[in-house]
PASEBA-1860 file (N, C-alpha, C; in nm, 3 decimals):
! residues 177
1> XXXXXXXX> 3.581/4.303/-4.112/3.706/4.296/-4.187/3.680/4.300/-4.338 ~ 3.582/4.250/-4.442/3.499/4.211/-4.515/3.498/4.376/-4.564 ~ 3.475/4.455/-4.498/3.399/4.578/-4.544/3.541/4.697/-4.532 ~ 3.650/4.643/-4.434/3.759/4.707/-4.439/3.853/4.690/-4.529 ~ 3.870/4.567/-4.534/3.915/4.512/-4.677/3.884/4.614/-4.793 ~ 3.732/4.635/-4.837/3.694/4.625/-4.907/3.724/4.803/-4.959 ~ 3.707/4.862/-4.862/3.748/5.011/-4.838/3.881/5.069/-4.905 ~ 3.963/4.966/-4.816/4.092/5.005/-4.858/4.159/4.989/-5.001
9> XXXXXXXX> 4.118/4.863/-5.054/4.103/4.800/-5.206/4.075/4.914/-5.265 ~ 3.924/4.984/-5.260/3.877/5.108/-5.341/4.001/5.209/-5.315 ~ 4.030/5.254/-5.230/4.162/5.363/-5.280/4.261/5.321/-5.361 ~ 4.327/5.214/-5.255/4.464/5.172/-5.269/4.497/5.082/-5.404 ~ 4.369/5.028/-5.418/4.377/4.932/-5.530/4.302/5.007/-5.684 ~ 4.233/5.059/-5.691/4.112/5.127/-5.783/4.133/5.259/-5.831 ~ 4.202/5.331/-5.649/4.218/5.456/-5.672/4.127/5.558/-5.704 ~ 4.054/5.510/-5.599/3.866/5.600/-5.655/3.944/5.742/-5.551
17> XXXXXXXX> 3.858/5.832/-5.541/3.889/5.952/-5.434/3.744/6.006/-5.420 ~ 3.698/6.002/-5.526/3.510/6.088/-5.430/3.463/5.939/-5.386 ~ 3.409/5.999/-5.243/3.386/5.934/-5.154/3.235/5.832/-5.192 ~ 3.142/5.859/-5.289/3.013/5.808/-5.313/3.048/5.685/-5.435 ~ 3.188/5.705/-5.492/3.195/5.585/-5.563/3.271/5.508/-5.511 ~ 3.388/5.536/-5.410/3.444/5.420/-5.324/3.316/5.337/-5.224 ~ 3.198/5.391/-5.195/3.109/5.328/-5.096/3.053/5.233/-5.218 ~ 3.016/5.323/-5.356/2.971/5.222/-5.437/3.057/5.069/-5.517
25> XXXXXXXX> 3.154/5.094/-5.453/3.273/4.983/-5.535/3.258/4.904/-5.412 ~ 3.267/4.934/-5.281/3.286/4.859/-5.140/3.188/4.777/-5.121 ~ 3.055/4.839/-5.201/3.007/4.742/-5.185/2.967/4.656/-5.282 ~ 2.985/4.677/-5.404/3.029/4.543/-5.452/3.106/4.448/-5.442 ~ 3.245/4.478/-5.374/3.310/4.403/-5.313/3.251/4.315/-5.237 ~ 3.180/4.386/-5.112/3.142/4.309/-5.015/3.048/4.215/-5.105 ~ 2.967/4.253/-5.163/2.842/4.113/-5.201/2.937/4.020/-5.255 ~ 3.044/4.052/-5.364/3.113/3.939/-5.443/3.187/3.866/-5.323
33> XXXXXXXX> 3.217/3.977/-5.222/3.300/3.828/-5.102/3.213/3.760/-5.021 ~ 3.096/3.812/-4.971/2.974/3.715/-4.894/2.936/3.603/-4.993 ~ 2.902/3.675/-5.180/2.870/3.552/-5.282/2.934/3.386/-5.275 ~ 3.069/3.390/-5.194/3.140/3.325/-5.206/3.095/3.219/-5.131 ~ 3.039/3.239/-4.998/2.990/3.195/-4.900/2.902/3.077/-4.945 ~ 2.921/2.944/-4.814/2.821/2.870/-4.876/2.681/2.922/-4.839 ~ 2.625/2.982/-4.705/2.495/3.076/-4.709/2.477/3.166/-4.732 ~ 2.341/3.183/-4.748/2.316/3.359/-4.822/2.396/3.465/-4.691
41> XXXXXXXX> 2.446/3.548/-4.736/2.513/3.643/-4.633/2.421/3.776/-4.682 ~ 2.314/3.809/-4.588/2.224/3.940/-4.583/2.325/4.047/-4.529 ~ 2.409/4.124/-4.507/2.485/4.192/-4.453/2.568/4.310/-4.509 ~ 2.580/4.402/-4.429/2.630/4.502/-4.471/2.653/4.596/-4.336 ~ 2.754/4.735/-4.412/2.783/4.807/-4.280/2.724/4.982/-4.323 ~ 2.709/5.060/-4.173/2.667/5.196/-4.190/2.828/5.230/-4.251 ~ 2.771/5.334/-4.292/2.956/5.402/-4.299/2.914/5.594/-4.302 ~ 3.046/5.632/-4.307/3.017/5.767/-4.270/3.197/5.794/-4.351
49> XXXXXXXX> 3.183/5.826/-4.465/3.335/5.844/-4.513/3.358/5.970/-4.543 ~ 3.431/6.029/-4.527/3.505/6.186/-4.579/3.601/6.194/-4.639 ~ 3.620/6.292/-4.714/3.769/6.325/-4.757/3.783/6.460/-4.753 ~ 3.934/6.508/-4.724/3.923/6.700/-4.626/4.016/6.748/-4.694 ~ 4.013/6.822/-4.779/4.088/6.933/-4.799/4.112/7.060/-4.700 ~ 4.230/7.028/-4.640/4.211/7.138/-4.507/4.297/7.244/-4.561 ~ 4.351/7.251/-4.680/4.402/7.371/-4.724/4.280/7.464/-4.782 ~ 4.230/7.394/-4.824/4.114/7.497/-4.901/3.998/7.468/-4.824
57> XXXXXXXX> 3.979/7.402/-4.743/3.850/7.397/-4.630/3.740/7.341/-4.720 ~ 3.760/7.218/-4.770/3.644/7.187/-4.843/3.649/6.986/-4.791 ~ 3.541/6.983/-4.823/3.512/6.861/-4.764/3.454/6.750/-4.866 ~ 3.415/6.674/-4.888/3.344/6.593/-4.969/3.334/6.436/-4.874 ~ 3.202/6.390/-4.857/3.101/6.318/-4.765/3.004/6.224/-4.831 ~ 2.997/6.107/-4.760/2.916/6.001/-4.845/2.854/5.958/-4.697 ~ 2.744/5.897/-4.705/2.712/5.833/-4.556/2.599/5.653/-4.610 ~ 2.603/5.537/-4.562/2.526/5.430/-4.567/2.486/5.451/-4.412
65> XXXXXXXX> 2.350/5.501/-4.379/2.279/5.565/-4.293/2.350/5.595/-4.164 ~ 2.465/5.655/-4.146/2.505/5.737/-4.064/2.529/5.888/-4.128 ~ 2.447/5.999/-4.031/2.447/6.138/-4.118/2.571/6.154/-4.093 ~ 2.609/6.290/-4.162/2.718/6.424/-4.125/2.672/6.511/-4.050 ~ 2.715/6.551/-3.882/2.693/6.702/-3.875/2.828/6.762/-3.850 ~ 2.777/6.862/-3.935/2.887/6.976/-3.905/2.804/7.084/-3.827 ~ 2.890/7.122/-3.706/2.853/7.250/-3.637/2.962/7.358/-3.699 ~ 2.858/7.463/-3.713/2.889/7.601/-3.775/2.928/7.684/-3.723
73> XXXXXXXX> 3.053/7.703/-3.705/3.074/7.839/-3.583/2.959/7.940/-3.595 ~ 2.986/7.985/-3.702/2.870/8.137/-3.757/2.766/8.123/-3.676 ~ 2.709/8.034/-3.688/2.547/8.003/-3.627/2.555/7.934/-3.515 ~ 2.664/7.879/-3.453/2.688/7.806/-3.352/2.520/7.683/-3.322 ~ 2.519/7.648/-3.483/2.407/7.516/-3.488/2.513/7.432/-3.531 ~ 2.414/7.300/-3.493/2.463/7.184/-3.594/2.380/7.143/-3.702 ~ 2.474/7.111/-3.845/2.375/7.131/-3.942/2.358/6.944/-3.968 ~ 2.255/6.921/-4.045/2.246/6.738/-4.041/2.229/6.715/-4.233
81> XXXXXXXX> 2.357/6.700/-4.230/2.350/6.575/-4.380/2.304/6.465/-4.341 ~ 2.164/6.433/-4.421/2.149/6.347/-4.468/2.238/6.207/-4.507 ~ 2.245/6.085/-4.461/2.299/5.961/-4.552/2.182/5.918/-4.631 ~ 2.246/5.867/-4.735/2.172/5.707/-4.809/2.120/5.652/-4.672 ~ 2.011/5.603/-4.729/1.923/5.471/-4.617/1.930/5.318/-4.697 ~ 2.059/5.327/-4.696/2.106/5.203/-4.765/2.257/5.124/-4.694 ~ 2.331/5.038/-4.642/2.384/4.975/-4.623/2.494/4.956/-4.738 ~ 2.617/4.958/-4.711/2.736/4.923/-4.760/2.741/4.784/-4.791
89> XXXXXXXX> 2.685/4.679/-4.877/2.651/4.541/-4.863/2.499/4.511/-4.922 ~ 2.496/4.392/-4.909/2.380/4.408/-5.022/2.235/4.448/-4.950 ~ 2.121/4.500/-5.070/2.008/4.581/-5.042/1.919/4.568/-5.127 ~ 1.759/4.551/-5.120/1.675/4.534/-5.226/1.664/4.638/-5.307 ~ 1.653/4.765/-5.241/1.703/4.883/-5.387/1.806/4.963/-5.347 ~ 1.918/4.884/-5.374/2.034/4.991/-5.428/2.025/5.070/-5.499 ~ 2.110/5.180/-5.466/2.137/5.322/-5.556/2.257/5.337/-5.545 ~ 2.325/5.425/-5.643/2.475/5.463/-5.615/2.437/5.594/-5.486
97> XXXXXXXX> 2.552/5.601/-5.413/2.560/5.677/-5.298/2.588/5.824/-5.365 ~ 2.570/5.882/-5.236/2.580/6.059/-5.314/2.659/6.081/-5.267 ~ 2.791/6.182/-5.320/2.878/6.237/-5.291/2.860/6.338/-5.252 ~ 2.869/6.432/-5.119/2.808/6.572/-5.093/2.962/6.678/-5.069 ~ 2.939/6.744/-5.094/3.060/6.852/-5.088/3.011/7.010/-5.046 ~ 3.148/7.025/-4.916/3.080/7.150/-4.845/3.204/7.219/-4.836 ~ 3.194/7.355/-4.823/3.300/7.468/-4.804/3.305/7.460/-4.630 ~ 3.401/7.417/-4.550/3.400/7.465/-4.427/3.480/7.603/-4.403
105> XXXXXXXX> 3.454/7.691/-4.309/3.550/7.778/-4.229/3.596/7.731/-4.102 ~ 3.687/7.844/-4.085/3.767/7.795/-3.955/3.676/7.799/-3.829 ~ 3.725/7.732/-3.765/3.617/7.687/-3.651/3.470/7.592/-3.643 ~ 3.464/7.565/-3.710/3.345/7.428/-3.815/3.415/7.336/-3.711 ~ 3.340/7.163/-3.701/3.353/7.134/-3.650/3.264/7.008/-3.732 ~ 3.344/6.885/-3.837/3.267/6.777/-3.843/3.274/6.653/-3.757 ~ 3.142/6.590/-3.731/3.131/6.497/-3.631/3.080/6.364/-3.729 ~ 3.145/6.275/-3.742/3.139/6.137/-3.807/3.120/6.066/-3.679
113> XXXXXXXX> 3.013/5.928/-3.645/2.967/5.885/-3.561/2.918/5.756/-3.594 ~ 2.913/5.643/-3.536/2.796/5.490/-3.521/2.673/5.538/-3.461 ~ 2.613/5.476/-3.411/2.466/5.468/-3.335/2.443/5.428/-3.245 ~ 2.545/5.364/-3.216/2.588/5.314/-3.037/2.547/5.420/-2.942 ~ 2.623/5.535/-2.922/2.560/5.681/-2.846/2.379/5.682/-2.823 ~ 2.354/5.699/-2.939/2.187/5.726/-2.966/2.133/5.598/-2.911 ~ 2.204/5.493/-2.973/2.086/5.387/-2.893/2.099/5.349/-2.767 ~ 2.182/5.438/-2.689/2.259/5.345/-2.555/2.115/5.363/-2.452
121> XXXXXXXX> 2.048/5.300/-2.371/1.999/5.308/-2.276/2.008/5.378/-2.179 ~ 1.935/5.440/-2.111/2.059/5.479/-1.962/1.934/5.605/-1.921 ~ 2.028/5.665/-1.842/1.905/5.821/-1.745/1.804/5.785/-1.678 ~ 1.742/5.885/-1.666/1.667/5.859/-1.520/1.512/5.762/-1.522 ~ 1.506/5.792/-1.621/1.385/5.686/-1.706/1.420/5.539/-1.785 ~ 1.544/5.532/-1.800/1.615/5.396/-1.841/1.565/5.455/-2.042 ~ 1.558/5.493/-2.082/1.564/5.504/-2.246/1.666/5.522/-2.279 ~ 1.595/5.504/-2.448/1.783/5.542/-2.520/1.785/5.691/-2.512
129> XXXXXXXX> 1.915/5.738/-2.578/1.959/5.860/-2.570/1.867/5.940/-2.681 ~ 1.892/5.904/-2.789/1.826/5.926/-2.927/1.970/6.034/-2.959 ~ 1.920/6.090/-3.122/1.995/6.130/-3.194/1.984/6.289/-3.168 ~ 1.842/6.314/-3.128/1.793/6.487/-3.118/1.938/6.543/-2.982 ~ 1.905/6.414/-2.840/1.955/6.446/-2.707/2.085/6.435/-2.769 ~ 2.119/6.359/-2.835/2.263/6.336/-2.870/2.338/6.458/-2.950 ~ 2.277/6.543/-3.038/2.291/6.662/-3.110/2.300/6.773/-2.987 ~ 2.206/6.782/-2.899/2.201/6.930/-2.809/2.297/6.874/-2.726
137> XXXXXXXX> 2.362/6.748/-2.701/2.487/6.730/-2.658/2.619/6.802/-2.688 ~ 2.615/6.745/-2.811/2.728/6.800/-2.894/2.757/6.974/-2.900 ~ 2.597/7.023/-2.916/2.616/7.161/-2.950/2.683/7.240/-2.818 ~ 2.630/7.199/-2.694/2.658/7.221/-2.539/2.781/7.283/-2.527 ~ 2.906/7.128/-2.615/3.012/7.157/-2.556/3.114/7.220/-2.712 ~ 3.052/7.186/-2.780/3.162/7.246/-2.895/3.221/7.364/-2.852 ~ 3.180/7.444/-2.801/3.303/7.532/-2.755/3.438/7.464/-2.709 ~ 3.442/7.377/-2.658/3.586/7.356/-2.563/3.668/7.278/-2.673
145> XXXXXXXX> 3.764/7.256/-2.662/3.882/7.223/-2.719/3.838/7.051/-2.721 ~ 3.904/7.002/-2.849/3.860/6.847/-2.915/3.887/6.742/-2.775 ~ 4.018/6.800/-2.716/4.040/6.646/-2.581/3.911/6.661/-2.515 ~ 3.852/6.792/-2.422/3.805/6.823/-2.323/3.653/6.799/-2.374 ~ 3.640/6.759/-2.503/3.472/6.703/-2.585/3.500/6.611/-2.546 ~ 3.617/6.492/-2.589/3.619/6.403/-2.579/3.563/6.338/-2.417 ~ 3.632/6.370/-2.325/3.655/6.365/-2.192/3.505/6.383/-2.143 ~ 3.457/6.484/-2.209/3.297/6.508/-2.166/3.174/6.380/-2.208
153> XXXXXXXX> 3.218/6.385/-2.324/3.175/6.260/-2.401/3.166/6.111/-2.319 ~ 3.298/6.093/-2.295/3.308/5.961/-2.205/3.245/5.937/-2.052 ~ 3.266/6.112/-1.995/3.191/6.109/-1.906/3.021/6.123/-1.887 ~ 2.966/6.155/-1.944/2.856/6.134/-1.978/2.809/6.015/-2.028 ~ 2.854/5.974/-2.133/2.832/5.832/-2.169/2.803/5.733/-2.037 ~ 2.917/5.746/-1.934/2.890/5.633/-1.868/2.828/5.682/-1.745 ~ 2.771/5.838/-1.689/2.665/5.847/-1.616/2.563/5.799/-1.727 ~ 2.508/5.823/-1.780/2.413/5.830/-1.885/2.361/5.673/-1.872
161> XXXXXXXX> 2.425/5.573/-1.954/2.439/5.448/-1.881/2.402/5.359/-1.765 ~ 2.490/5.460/-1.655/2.473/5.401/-1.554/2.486/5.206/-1.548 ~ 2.404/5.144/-1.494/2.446/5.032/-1.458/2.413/4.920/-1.576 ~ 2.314/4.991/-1.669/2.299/4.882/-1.801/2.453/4.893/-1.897 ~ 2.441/4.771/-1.937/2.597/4.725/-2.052/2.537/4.837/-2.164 ~ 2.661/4.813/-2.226/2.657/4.920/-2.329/2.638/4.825/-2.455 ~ 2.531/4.870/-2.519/2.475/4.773/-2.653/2.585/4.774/-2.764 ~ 2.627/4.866/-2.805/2.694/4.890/-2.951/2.791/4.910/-2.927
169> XXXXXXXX> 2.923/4.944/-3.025/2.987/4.947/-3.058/2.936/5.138/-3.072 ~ 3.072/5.200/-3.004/3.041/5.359/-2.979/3.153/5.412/-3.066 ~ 3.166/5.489/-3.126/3.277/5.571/-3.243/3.185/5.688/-3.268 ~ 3.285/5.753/-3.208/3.293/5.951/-3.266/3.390/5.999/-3.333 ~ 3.377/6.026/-3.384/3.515/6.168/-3.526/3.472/6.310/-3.534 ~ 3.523/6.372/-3.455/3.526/6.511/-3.437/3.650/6.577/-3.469 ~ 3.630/6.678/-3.578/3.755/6.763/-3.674/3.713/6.899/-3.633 ~ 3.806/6.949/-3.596/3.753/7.114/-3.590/3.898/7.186/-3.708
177> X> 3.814/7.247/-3.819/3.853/7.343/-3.907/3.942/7.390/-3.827
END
């Protein structure tokens, strides 16, 4: 809540719009509201923020170590932005976050995500999924229409799984241009 708060303040209250200085205001927020605390509060969140110009197909992207991929129709790859390897909250070396900005075309396809997926356990060997299996996932089905990813998504997830609990907290954001 701490970090949602803190999000919304940066627009609504500040009125920031590139996405690498609202992560950098959020999290000053957050330290000044943990500061408050009577114990040290070590904490912070991944984030993965966008902002879309879908008239002009342009994008602008900040990440606290969750990447961006966008799959490319053209090349029918998925491409991997980079995040900060830094936390929304406090960190021994902070940096201001980078703002990245991309031209999409029609049929692009950005995927904003947690780590829940990648780390889930599960298959025929009991491991996690990882991020590589989790990408040639994605690329598989991007053809089909956003419900019928979704639907694939869930179903897999919970063969995948199978009978171990699910560790994390799972969130996908898939936009198709």
């Amino acid at each position: 809540m701490v970090c949602h708060n803190a999000l919304n303040r940066c627009v609504n209250e500040y009125s920031l719009r590139d996405t690498g200085r609202i992560l950098d205001r959020a999290r000053d927020l957050v330290i000044e509201n943990f500061a408050k605390s009577a114990d040290e509060v070590k904490d912070g969140m991944d984030a993965s923020l966008c902002a879309i110009d879908l008239g002009l197909r342009k994008i602008q992207w900040s990440g606290a170590h969750n990447p961006l991929w966008i799959y490319r129709l053209a090349d029918q790859q998925i491409e991997m932005i980079r995040a900060d390897k830094q936390p929304v909250g406090k960190s021994p070396n902070a940096s201001p976050f980078t703002s990245h900005s991309f031209e999409l075309t029609k049929g692009d396809i950005i995927y904003l995500f947690t780590d829940g997926n990648a780390d889930q356990f599960g298959g025929e060997n009991n491991k996690k999924l990882t991020c590589a299996r989790f990408r040639d996932l994605l690329s598989q089905i991007a053809h089909l229409n956003m419900q019928d990813q979704k639907q694939q998504l869930l179903d897999f997830h919970e063969e995948y799984k199978g009978k171990n609990e699910q560790i994390d907290d799972i969130c996908i954001i898939g936009v198709r241009i």
